[in-house]
C-alpha positions as CSV (number, residue, x, y, z in Angstrom):
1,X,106.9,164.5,187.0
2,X,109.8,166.6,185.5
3,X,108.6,168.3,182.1
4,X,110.0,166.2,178.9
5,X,111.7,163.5,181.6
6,X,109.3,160.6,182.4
7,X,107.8,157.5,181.7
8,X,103.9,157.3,181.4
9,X,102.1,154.2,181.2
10,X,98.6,153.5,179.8
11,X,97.4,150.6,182.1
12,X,94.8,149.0,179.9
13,X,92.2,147.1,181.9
14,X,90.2,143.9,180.7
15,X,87.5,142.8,183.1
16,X,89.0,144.6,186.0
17,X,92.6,143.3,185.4
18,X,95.6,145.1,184.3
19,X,96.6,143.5,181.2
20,X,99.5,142.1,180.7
21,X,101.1,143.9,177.7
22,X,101.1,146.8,179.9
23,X,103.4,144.8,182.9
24,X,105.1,144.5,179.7
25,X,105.7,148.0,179.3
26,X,106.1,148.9,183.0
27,X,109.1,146.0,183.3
28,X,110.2,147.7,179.9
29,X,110.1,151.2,180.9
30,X,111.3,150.6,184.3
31,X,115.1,149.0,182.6
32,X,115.1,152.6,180.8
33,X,114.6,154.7,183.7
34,X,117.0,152.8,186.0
35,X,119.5,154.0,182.9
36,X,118.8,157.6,182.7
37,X,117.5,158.3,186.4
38,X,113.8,158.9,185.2
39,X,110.7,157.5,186.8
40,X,108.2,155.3,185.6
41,X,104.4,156.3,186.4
42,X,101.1,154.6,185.4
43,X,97.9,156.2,184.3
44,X,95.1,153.6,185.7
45,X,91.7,154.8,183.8
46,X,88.4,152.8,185.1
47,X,89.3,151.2,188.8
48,X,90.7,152.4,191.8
49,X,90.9,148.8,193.2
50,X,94.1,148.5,195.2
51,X,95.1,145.2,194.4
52,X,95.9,146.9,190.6
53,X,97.4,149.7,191.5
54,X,99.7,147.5,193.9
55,X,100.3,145.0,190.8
56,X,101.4,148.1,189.3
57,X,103.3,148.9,191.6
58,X,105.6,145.7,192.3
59,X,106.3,146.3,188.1
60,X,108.3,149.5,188.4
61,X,105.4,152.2,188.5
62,X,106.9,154.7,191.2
63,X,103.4,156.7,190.6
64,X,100.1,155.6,189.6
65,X,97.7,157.8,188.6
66,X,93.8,156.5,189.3
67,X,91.1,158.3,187.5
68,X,87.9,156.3,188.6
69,X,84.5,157.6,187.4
70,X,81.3,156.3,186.5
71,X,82.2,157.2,183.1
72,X,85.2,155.5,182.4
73,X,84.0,151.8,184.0
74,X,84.3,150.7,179.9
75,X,86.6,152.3,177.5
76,X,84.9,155.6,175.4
77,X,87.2,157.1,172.7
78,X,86.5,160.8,173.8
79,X,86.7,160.1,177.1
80,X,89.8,158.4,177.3
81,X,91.6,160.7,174.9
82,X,90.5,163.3,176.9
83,X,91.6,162.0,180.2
84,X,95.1,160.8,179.3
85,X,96.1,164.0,176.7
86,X,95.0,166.4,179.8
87,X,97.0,163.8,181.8
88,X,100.1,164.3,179.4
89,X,99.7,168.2,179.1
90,X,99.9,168.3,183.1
91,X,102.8,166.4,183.4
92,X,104.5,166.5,180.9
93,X,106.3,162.9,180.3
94,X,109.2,162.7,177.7
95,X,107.2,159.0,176.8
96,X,103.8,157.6,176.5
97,X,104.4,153.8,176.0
98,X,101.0,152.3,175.5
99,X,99.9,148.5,174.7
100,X,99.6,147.9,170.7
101,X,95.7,145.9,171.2
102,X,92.6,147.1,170.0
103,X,92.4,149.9,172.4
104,X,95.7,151.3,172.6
105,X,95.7,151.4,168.3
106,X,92.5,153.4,168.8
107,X,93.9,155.9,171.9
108,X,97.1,156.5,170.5
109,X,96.7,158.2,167.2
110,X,94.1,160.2,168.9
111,X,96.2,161.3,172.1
112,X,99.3,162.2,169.3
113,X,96.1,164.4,167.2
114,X,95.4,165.9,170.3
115,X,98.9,166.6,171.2
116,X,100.4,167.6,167.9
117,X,103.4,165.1,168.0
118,X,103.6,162.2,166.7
119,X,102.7,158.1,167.6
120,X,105.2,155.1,166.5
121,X,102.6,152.2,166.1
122,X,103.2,148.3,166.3
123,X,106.5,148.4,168.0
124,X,109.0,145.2,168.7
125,X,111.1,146.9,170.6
126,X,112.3,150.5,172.4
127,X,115.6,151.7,173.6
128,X,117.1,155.5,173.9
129,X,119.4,157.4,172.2
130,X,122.0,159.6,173.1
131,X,119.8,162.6,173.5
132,X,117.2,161.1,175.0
133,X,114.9,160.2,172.8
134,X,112.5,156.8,172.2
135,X,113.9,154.6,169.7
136,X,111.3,152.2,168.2
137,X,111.8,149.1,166.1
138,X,109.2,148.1,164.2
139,X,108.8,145.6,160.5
140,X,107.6,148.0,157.9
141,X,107.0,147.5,153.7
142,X,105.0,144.4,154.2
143,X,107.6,143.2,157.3
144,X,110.7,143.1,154.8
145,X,112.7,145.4,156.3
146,X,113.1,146.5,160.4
147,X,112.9,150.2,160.6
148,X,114.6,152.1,164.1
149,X,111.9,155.1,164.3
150,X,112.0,158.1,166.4
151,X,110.0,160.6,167.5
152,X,111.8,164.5,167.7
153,X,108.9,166.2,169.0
154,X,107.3,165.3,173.0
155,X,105.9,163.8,173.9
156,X,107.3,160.2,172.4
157,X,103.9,158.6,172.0
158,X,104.7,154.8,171.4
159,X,102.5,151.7,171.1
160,X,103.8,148.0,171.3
161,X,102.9,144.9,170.4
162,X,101.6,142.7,173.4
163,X,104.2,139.7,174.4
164,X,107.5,141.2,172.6
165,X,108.9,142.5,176.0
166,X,110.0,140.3,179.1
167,X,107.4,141.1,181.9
168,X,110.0,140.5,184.2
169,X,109.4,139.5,188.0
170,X,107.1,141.4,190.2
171,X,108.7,142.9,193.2
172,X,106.6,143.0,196.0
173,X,108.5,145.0,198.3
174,X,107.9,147.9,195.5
175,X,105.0,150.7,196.8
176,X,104.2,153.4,194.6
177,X,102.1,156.4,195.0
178,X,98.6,156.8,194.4
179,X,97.2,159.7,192.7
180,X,93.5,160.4,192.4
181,X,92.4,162.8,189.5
182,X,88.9,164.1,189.3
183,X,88.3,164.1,185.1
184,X,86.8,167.5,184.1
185,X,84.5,165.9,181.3
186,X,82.0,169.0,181.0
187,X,81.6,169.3,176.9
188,X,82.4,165.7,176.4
189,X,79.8,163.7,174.8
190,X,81.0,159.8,174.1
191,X,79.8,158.7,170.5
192,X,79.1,154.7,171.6
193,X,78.7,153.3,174.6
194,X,79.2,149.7,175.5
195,X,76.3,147.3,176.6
196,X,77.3,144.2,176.8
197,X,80.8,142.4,177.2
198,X,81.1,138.9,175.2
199,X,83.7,136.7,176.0
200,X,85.5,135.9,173.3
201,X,85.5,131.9,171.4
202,X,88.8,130.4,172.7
203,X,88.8,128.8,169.3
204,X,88.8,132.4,167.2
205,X,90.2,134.6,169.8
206,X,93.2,136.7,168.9
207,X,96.3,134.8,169.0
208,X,98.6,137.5,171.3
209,X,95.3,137.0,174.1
210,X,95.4,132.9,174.0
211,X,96.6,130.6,176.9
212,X,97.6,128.1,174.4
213,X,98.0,127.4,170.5
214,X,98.3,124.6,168.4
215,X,100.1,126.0,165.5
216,X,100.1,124.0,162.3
217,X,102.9,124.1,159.8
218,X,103.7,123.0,156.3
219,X,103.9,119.2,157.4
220,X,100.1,119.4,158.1
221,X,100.4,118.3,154.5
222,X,96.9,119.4,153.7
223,X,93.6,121.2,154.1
224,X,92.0,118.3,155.5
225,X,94.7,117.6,158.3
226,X,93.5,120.8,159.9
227,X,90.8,119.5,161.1
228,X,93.5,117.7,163.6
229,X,95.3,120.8,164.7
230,X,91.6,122.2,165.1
231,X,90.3,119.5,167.3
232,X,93.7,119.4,169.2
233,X,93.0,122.7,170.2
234,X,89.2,122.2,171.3
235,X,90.3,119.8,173.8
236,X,92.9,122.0,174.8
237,X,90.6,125.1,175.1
238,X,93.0,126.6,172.9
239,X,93.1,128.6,169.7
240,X,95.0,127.7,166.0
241,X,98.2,129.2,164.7
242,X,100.2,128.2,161.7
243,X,103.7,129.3,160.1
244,X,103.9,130.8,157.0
245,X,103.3,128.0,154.8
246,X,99.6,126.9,155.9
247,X,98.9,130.8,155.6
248,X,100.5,131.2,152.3
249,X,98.2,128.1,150.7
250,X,95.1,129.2,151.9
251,X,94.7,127.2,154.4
252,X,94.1,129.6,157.2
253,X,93.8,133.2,157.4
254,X,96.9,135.6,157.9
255,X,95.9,136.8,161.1
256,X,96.4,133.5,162.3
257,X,100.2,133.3,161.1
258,X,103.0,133.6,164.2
259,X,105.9,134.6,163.7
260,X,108.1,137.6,162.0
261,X,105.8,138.1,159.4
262,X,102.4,137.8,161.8
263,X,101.8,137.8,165.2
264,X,103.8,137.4,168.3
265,X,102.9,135.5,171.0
266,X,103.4,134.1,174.3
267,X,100.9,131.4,175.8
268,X,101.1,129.4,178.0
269,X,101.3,126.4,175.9
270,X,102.4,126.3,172.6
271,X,102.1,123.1,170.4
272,X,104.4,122.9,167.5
273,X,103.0,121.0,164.6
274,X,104.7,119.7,161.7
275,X,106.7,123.2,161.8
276,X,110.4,122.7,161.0
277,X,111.7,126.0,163.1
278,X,112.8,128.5,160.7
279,X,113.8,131.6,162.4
280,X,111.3,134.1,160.9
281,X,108.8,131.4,162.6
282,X,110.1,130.9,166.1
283,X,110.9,134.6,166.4
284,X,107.1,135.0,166.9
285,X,106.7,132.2,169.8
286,X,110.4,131.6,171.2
287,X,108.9,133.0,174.3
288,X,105.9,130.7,175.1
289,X,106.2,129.1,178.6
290,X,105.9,125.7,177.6
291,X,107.0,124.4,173.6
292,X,105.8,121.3,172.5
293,X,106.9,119.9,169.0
294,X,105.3,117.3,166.7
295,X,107.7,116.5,163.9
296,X,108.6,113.1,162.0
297,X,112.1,114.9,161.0
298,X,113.9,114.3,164.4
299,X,117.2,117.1,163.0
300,X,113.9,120.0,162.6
301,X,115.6,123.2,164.3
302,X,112.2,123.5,166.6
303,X,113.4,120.8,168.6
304,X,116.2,122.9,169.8
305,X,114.1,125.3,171.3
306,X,111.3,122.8,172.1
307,X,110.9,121.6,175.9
308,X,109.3,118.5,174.5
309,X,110.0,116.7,171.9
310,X,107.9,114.1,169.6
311,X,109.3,113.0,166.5
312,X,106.1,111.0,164.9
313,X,103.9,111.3,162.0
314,X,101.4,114.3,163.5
315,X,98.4,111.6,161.9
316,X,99.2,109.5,164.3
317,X,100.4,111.3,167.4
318,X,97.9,114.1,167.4
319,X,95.0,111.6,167.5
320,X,96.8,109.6,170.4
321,X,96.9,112.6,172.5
322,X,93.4,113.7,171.8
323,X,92.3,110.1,173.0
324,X,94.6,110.3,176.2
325,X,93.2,114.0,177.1
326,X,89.6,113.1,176.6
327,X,90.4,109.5,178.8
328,X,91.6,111.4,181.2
329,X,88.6,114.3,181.3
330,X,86.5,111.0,181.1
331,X,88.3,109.8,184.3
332,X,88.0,113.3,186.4
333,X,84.3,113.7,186.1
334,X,83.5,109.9,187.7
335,X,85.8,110.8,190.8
């Protein structure tokens, strides 16, 4: 890698898997290199298992760099920091774009420490200007205004926020090359260590990691109606969202808000209900594979981005399809 020129990506791993938020960034990174003649590598920390460094691979990563010891089989602070900033100070990438989840809001700020530049958290979106450099968008003062950020010094060290980039297609023709680095961890001593891994509740797992959401809105009309949108989504397997409005009257927490002002996401499913479609709303979940809406106002705007429609009173409608799941589960288990 040319000093100050390329694109380095932290491949976060969850239970073996790449995640997807860093696809995200590989697909992302990949539509900037293509632009400026750069190449897009990976750093893969934790597995040396082929079939990830191939999935890699077939999503722009022209190099993939596998650091696989005994040490780094779960994520350490001090040893990941360590890994990746030596890494960084090797090759010298213009860009470390790295996935905005629990671990890449821990790595990050450390990697920038340990670099002396800087780290542009939470990011919507990145582009370049014309010298080169990372420009990140990003909500700021309590997401009322969009800020474009950048970063003068390198390297650019950038974290985004998982499901605000198109993964784009994997290309399967795509090979990449495979480079193993032995980490030189004399003098590091982690300060944890992991023991156990607990899957997470589908019903309180974090919104951007959920197959699908039932999202309430202000036509829940009450408290009490949650308990619909929460059984919907037992059945379902699935977790709760809301708009703004159920967040705002105390009706849920904030993190489970979707949308400009919260989180954004992109299940699998997503089940619109009693949300009208406002824009700061669907700007958080326009990119769900599936949309489902539940309104009785048949001229809501989420209808226009909905692939199904139901215009009904969500009393009535969410119990009928809670009966016609659990007929159907009923059904399965005698055949």
């Amino acid at each position: 890698m040319a000093e100050n020129k390329n694109i380095l990506v932290f491949a976060e791993l969850q239970e073996g898997v790449v995640k997807d938020v860093s696809l995200e960034l590989l697909s992302e990174g990949s539509k900037i290199a293509s632009k400026t003649g750069d190449e897009v590598a990976a750093a893969l920390i934790g597995s040396s298992n082929p079939a990830q460094t191939n999935r890699l691979a077939h999503f722009g990563a022209r190099k993939v760099f596998v650091i696989d010891d005994p040490s780094c089989a779960s994520y350490s602070p001090e040893i990941y920091t360590h890994i990746l900033a030596s890494l960084v100070q090797e090759h010298k990438p213009r860009s470390v774009l790295i996935g905005a989840t629990v671990v890449g809001k821990d790595l990050a700020p450390r990697i920038a420490a340990r670099l002396k530049t800087g780290s542009i958290s939470d990011c919507a979106s990145i582009t370049l200007n014309e010298q080169g450099q990372l420009i990140a968008n990003k909500v700021v003062y309590g997401s009322r205004l969009s800020a474009n950020i950048t970063c003068p010094s390198t390297p650019q060290i950038v974290t985004v926020k998982p499901g605000v980039m198109e993964m784009g297609k994997p290309n399967t023709a795509l090979k990449t090359e495979v480079v193993r680095v032995i980490p030189q961890l004399s003098g590091i001593t982690p300060r944890s260590r992991v023991i156990g891994f607990i899957r997470g509740d589908s019903r309180t797992i974090s919104l951007t990691e959920a197959d699908i959401i039932v999202a309430a809105g202000g036509g829940v009309g009450s408290k009490e109606n949650l308990k619909l949108i929460e059984e919907l989504a037992e059945v379902l397997s699935g977790t709760v969202g809301a708009s703004r409005v159920p967040v705002d009257n105390g009706w849920l927490p904030l993190e489970r808000q979707v949308g400009q002002t919260g989180k954004t996401v992109e299940p699998n499913l997503y089940i619109a209900c009693g949300i009208s479609g406002a824009i700061y709303h669907t700007m958080g979940m326009k990119d769900s594979k599936v949309i489902i809406a539940i309104n009785k106002d048949r001229n809501a705007p989420i209808f226009k981005l909905a692939d199904i429609g139901i215009v009904g009173n969500l009393t009535e409608v969410i119990p009928a399809i809670i009966n016609q799941i659990r007929e159907e589960a009923a059904h399965a288990k005698k055949i």
